[in-house]
C-alpha positions as a printed NumPy array, in Angstrom:
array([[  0.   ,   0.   ,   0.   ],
       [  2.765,   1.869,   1.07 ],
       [  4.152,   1.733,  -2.557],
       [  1.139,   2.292,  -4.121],
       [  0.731,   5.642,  -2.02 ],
       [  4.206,   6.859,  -3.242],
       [  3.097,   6.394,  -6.898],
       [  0.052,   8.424,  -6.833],
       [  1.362,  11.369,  -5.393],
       [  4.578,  12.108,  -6.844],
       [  4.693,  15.655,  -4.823],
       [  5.837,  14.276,  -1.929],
       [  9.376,  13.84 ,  -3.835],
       [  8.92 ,  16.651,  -6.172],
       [  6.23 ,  19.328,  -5.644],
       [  6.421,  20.705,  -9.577],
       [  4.977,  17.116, -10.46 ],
       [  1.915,  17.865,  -9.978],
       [  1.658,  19.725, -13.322],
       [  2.753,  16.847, -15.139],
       [ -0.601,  15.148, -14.352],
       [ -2.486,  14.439, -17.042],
       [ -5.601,  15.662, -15.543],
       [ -4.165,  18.719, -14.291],
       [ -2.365,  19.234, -17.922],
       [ -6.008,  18.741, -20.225],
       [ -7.737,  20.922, -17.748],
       [ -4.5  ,  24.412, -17.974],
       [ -4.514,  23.601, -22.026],
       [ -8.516,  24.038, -21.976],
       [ -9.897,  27.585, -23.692],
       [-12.042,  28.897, -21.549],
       [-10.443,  26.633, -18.767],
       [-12.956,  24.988, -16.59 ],
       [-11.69 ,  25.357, -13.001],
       [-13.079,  24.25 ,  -9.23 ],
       [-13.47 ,  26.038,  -5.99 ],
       [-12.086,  24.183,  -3.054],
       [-13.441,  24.097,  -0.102],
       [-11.375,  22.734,   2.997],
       [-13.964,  20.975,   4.813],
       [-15.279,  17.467,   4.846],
       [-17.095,  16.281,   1.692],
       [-18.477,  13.525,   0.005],
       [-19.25 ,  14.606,  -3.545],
       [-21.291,  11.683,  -5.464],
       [-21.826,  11.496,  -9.202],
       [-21.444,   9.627, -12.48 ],
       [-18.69 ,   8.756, -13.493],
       [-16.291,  10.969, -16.032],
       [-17.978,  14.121, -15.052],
       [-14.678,  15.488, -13.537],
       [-14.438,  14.288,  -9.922],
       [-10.744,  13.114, -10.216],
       [ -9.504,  16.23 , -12.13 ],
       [-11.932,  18.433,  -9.604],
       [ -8.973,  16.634,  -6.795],
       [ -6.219,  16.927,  -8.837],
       [ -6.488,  20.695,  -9.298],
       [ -7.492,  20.857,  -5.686],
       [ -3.751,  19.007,  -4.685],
       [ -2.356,  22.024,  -7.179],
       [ -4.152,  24.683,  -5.875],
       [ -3.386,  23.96 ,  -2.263],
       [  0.411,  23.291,  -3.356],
       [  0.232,  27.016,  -4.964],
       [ -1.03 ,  28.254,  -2.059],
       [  2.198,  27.161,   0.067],
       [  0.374,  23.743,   1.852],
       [  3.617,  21.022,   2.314],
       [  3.149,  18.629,  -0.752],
       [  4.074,  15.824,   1.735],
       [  0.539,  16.769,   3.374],
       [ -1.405,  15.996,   1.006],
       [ -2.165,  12.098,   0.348],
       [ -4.559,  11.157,  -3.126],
       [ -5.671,   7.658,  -3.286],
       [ -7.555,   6.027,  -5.611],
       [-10.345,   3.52 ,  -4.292],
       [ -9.924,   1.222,  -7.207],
       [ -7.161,  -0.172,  -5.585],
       [ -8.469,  -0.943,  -2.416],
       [-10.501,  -3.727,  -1.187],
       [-12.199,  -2.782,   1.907],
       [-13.038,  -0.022,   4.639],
       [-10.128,  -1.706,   6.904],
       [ -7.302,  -0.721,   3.962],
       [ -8.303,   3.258,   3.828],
       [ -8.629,   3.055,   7.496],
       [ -4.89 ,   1.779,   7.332],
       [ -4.073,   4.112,   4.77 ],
       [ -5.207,   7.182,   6.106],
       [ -3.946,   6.614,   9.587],
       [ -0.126,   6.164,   8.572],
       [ -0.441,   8.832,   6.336],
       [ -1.402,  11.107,   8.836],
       [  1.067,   9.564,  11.847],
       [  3.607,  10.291,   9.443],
       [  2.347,  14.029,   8.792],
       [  2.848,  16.95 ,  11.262],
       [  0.302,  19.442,  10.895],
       [ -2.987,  20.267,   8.863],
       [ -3.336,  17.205,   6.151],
       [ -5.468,  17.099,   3.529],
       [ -6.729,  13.622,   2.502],
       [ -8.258,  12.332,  -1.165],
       [ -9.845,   9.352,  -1.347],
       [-11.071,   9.077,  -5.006],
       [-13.894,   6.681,  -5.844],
       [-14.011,   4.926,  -3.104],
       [-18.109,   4.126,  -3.106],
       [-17.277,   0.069,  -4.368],
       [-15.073,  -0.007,  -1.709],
       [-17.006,  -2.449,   0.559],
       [-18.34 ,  -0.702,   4.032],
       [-16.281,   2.46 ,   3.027],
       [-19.212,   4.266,   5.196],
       [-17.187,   2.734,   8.081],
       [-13.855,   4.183,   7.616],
       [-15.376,   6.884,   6.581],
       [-17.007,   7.146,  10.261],
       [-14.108,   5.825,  11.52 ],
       [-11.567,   8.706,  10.875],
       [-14.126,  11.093,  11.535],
       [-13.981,   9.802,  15.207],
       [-10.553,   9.97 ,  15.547],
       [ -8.554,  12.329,  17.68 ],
       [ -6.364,  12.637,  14.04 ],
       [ -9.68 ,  14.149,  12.558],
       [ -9.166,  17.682,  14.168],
       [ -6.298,  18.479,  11.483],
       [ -7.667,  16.526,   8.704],
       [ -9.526,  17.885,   5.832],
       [-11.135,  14.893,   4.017],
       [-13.36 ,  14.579,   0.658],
       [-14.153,  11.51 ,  -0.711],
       [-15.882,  10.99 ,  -4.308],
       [-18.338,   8.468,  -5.38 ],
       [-20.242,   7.25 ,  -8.368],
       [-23.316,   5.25 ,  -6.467],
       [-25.326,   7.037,  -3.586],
       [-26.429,   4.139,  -2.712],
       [-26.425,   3.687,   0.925],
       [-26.118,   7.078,   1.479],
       [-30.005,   7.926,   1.787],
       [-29.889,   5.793,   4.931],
       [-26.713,   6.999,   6.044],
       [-25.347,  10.754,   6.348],
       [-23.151,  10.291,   8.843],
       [-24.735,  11.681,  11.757],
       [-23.414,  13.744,  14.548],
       [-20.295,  14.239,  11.988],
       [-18.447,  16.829,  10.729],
       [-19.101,  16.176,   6.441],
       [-21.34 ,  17.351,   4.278],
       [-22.429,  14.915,   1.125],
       [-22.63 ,  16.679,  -2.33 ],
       [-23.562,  16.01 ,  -5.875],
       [-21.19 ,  16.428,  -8.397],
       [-23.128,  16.324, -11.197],
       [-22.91 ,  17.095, -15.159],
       [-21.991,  21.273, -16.006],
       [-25.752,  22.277, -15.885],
       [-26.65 ,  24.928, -19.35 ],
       [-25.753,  27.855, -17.369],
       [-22.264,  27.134, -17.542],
       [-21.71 ,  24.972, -20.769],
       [-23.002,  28.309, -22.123],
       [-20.412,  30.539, -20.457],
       [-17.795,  27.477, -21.992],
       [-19.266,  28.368, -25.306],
       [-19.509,  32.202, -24.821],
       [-17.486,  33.337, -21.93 ],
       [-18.849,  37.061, -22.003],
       [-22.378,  35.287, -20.843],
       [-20.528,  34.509, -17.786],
       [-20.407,  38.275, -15.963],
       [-24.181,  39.121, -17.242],
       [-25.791,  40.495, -14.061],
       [-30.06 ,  39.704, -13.909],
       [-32.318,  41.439, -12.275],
       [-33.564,  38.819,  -9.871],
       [-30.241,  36.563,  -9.369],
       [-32.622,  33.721,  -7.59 ],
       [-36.094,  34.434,  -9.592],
       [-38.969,  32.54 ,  -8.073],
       [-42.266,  33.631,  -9.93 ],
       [-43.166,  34.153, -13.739],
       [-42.869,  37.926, -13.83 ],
       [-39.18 ,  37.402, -11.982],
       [-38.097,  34.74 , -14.906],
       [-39.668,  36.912, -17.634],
       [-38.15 ,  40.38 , -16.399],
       [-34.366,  38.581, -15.958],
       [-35.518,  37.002, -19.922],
       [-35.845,  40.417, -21.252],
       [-32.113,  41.119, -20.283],
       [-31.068,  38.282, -21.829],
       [-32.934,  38.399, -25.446],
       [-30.107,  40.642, -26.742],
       [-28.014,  37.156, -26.201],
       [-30.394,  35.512, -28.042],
       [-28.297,  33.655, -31.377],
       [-25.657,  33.182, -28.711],
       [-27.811,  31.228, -26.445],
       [-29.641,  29.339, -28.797],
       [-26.324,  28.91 , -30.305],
       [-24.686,  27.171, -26.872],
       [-28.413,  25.389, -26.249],
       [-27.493,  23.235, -29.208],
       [-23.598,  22.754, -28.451],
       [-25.222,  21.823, -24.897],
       [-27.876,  18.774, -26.354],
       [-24.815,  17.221, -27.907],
       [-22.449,  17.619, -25.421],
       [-24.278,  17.594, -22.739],
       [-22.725,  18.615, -19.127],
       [-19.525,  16.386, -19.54 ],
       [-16.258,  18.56 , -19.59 ],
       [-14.387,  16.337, -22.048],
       [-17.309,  16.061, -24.732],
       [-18.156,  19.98 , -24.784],
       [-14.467,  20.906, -25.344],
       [-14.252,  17.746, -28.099],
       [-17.213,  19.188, -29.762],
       [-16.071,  22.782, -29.488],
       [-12.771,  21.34 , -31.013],
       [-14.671,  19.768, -34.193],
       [-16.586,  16.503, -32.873],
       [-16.952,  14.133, -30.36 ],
       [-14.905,  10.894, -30.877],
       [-16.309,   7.396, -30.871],
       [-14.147,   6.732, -27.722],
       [-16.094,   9.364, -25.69 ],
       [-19.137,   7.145, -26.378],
       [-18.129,   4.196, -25.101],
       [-16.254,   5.554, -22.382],
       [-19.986,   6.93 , -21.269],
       [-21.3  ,   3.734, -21.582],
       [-18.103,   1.484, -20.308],
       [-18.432,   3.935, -17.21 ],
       [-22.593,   3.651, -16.849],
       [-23.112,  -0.414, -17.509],
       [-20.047,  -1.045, -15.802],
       [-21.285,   0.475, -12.424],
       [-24.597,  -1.742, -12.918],
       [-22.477,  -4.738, -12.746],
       [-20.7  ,  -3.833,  -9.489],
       [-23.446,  -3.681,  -8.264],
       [-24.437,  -7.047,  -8.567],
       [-27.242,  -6.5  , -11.342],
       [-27.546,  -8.162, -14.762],
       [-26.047,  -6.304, -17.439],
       [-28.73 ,  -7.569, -19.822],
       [-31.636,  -6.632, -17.79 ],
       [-30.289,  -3.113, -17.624],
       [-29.759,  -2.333, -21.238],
       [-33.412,  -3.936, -21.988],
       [-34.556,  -1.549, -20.104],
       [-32.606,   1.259, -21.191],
       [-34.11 ,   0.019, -24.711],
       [-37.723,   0.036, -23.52 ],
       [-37.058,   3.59 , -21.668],
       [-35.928,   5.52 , -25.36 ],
       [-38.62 ,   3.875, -27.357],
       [-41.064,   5.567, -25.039],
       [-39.09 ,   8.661, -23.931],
       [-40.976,  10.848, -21.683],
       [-43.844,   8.94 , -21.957],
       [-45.568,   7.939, -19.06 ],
       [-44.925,   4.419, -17.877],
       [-46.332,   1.748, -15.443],
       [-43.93 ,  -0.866, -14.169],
       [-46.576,  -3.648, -15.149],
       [-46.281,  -2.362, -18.642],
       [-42.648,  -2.254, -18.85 ],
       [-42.177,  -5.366, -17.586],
       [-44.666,  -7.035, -19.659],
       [-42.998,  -5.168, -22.821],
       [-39.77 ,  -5.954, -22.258],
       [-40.118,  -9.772, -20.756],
       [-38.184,  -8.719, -17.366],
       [-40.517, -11.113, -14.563],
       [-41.946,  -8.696, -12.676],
       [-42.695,  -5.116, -12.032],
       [-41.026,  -5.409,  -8.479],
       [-37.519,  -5.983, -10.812],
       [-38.393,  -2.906, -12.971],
       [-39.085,  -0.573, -10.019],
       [-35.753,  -2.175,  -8.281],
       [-33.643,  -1.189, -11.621],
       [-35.27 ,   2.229, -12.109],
       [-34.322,   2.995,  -8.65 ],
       [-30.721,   1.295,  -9.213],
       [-30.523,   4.155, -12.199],
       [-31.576,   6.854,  -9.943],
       [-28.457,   6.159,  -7.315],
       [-25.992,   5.712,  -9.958],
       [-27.195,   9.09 , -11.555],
       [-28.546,   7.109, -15.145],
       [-31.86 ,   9.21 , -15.103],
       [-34.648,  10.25 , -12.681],
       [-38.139,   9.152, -11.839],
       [-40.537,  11.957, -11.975],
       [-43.898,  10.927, -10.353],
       [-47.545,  12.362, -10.65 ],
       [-48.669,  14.64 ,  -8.015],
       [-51.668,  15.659,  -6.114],
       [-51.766,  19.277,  -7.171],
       [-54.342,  20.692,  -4.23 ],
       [-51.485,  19.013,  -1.313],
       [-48.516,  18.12 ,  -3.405],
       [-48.74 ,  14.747,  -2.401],
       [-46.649,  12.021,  -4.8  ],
       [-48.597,   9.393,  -6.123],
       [-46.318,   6.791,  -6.214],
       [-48.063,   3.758,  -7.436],
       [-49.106,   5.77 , -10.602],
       [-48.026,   5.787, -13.915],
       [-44.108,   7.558, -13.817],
       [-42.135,   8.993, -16.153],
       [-38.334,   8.716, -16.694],
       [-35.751,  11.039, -17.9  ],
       [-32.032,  10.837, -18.643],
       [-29.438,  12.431, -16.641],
       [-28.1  ,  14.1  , -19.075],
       [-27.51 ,  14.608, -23.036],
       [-24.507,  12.59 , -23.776],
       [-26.09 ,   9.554, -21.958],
       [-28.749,   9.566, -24.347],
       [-26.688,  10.452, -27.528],
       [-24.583,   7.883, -26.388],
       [-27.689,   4.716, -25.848],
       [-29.6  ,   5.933, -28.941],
       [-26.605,   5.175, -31.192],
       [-25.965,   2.211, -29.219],
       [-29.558,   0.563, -29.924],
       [-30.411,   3.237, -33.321],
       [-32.913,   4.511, -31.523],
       [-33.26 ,   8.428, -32.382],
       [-35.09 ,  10.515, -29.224],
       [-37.041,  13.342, -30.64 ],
       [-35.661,  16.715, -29.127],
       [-39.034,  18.126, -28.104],
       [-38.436,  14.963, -25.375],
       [-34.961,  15.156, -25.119],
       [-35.725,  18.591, -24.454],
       [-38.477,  17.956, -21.894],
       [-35.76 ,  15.979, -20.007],
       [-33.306,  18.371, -19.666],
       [-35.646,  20.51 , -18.307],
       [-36.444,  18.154, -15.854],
       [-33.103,  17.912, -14.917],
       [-32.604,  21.472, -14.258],
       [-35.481,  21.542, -12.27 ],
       [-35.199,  18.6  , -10.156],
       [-31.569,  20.156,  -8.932],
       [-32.802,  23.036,  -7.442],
       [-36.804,  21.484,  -6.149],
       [-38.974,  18.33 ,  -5.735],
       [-40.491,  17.943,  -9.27 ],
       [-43.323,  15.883, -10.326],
       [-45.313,  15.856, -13.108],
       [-49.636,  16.461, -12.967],
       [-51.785,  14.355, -15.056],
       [-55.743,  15.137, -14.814],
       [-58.017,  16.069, -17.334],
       [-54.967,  18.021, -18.628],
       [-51.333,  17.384, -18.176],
       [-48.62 ,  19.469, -17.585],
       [-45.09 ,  18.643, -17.588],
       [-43.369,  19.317, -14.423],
       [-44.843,  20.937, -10.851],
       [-41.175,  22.543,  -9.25 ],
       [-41.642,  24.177,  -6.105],
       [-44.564,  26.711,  -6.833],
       [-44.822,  26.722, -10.25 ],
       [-46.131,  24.958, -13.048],
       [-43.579,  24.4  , -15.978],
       [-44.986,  23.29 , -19.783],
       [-42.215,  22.945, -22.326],
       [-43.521,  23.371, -25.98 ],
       [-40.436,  23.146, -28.179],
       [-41.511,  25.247, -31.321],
       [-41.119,  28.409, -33.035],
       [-44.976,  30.065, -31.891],
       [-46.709,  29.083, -28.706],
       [-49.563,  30.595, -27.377],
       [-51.111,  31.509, -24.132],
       [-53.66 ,  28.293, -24.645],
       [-50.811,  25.988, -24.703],
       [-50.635,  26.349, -20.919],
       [-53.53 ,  23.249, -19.422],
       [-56.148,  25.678, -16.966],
       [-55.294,  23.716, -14.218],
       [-55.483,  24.714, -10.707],
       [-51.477,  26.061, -10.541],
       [-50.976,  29.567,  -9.758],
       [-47.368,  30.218, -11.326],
       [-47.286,  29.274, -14.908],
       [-44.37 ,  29.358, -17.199],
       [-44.729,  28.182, -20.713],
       [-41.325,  27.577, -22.508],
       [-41.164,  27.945, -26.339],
       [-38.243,  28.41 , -28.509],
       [-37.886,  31.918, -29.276],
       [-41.241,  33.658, -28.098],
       [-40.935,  35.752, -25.126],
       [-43.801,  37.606, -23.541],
       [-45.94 ,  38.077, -20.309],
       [-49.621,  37.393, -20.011],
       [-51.01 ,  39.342, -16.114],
       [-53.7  ,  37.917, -16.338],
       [-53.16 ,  34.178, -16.006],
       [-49.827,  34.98 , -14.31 ],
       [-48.239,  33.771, -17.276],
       [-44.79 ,  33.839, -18.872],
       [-43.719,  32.771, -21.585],
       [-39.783,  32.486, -22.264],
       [-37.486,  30.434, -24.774],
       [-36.039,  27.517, -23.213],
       [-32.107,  28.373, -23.12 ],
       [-33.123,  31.67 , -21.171],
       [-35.266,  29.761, -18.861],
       [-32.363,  27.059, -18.061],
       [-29.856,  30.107, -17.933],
       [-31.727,  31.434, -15.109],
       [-31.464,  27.762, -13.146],
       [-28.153,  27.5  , -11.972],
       [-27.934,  24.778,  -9.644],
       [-26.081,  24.405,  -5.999],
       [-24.715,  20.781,  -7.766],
       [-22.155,  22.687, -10.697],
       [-21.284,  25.77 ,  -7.312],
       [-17.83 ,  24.139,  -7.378],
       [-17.145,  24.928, -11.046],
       [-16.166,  27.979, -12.341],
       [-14.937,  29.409, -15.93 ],
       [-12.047,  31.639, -16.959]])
C-alpha cells in the first residue's frame, strides 16, 4: 500500500509534479479553462462517473500546493485499488502519523469499496480528525439515503454534469459576468423580467443550447465538440463507465440495457412498471421498479412521479415517467440501440433535470397534463417556433411558465410567462455545478 501511495502522489518527492498530471495538464490547455473552488472541509461529492471528480482533486492538490500547503501533506488515493473499509482506514492513519500538521486527505472513488461508510465514520472519530480535511468521491449514492453520517463533521454533495448555465459561459465566456435582475427568480414575472435582459443574447444562447444537447454537461465532450466533434471513444467511455457500475453492483447487465431500450422507445412517456415489464419480458414489475431505482443512485436518469396538485402529495403507485441524466447519456444509448429521441423529449428531459436540482419535481396528469410541478410553479415545455397563451392546461397552478423556442412575452392575467427555453435554463443555476467555475 505503502508503494502504491508513493506512486500516486509524486509531490511528496517533487512538488512541480503535480503539473505533469495528465488531468491537471487537459484541464490548464482548456480555452475557456474549466476550473473548481475548493473548499477545505469534509465532503463527500457523489456522481457519475467521467464528469470530472478526479480532475476536480487533482487541481485541488495544485491549488493547495500554490497556495504554500507542504506537498508531503497531502495524500490522493484512488479507491480502485483498495478492497475494503479496513485498507483506507490503514491508509489514512499512517499517512497522517507520518504528517505533522494540517493534512489534507483524497480518497477518489471509493463508493465500491465495501463498508467504506465505516472508515469513513471511523476517521471522523478519531482524535487525528481535528487536522484533517477529508473529501471523498463516489459514483453510487447508494447507501447514502440511509446513512449521512450523523453527529459528523461532512457534508455529502452532488457532483453532477456542467448544468446549461455554464456549458453556455464554456461556449460564450462574455455570458458569464451578465448580471439579472432577480439573481434567484422565483415567480413568472421574476423569470420573464431577468428574460428580457437576456434576449439581446439571443443567437448566442440558442447557439450554446445546441452545443449543450450534444455535449451535454460532460467537460471532455463539450471541449471535443467545441474542437470539431466528439470521438467514438467518448461514447463508449460513457457507456463502459454507466453499464459497468450496474455490474458492481451485482445486477444483470442484460436486464439493464433492456430496459434502457424500452425507456428511449417511449421517452418521456408515461410508464407503469406492469407495462414495462410485460414489454420488455423482465418477470416482474417489483424488478423494474428495483432497476429504475438502481438508475436513480448511480445518476442514469430520474423518476418523476404524478402529483396531487391541491397538497402536493406524490402518487407513487401511478403511472411515472423517466428522464435521462443528461444529453450525452442519451446520444450515447440511442446510437448504441439506433434509436433516435425526438428533441421536443430530449428537451423535456433536460428541463427536468434542471429543475429537479434546485426542487422536488413531479409531473400532474388530470383532465390536462402538464409537464413538471417545481416548487410553486407549473412548468410546460412546448419546443416550437410560436406558442400561445392556450398551450398552458387551466389547471389549478398559480405560477405558470410556458417555454417555447424563441417567443418571449408576459400574459397578467393568467400569471403567465412565456420564455425560450435556453433563457429559462440560464436562469437555473444549480447548488450541484457551485464548485465549477470558468475563466
Amino acid at each position: 500500500m505503502e508503494d502504491l501511495a508513493l506512486v500516486q502522489n509524486p509531490w511528496w518527492s517533487d512538488e512541480d509534479s503535480i503539473y505533469l498530471d495528465e488531468r491537471v495538464k487537459r484541464a490548464l490547455s482548456k480555452k475557456p479553462r474549466l476550473f473548481y473552488r475548493f473548499e477545505p472541509v469534509n465532503k463527500v461529492l457523489i456522481g457519475p462517473r467521467q464528469v470530472g471528480k478526479t480532475t476536480y482533486m487533482k487541481l485541488s492538490i495544485l491549488n493547495l500546493i500554490e497556495s504554500g500547503v507542504n506537498p508531503r501533506n497531502i495524500l490522493y488515493f484512488s479507491g480502485d485499488l483498495l478492497r475494503d473499509y479496513k485498507e483506507i482506514v490503514s491508509l489514512v492513519r499512517s499517512f497522517l502519523r507520518r504528517t505533522p500538521g494540517e493534512a489534507y486527505v483524497f480518497l477518489d472513488e471509493v463508493t465500491f469499496v465495501g463498508d467504506w461508510e465505516r472508515a469513513v465514520k471511523f476517521l471522523l472519530d478519531s482524535p487525528l480528525a481535528s487536522r484533517m480535511v477529508l473529501q471523498v468521491t463516489g459514483s453510487t449514492s447508494a447507501g447514502l439515503k440511509r446513512e449521512s453520517f450523523p453527529g459528523r463533521s461532512i457534508r455529502i454533495e452532488e457532483f453532477l454534469p456542467l448544468d446549461f448555465r455554464l456549458v453556455a459561459s464554456i461556449y460564450r465566456p462574455k455570458l458569464r459576468g451578465l448580471e439579472l435582475p432577480h439573481p434567484n427568480p422565483k415567480t413568472p414575472r421574476e423569470f420573464y423580467e431577468n428574460s428580457l435582459e437576456l434576449y439581446p443574447f439571443l443567437d448566442e444562447l440558442l447557439g450554446a443550447f445546441d452545443l449543450y444537447l450534444s455535449s451535454g454537461g460532460y467537460p471532455s465532450s463539450i471541449y471535443e465538440l467545441l474542437g470539431g466533434e466528439i470521438p467514438p471513444e467518448t461514447y463508449e467511455m460513457v457507456y463502459n463507465a454507466t453499464i459497468l457500475d450496474v455490474v458492481k453492483l451485482g445486477r444483470s447487465e442484460r436486464i439493464a440495457l433492456s430496459l434502457i431500450l424500452g425507456l428511449l422507445r417511449r421517452y418521456g412517456d408515461r410508464v407503469s412498471l406492469n407495462s414495462l415489464a410485460k414489454e420488455l419480458e423482465i418477470g416482474s414489475h417489483v424488478t423494474v421498479r428495483d432497476y429504475l431505482e438502481l438508475f436513480e443512485e448511480l445518476f442514469i436518469g430520474r423518476n418523476y412521479f404524478q402529483v396531487r396538485l391541491h397538497d402536493m402529495t406524490p402518487l407513487f403507485r401511478r403511472e411515472r415517467k423517466f428522464y435521462f441524466l443528461d444529453p450525452l447519456l442519451i446520444r450515447t444509448f440511442s446510437k448504441l440501440f439506433g434509436v433516435a429521441v425526438d428533441d421536443s423529449r430530449l428537451i423535456e428531459g433536460v428541463v427536468g433535470e434542471h429543475l429537479k436540482r434546485l426542487f422536488p419535481t413531479y409531473y400532474f396528469y388530470g383532465s390536462k397534463e402538464i409537464d413538471f410541478i417545481a416548487g410553486n410553479m407549473g412548468i410546460e415545455v412546448k419546443w416550437r417556433r410560436s406558442v400561445s397563451p392556450s398551450d398552458f392546461p387551466r389547471v389549478g397552478v398559480r405560477n405558470k411558465i410556458l417555454l417555447s423556442k424563441t417567443d418571449l412575452e408576459f400574459i397578467e392575467s393568467r400569471n403567465l410567462a412565456i420564455i425560450p427555453v435556453p433563457f429559462f435554463l440560464f436562469q437555473l443555476h444549480s447548488a450541484s455545478s457551485n464548485l465549477a467555475t470558468v475563466s
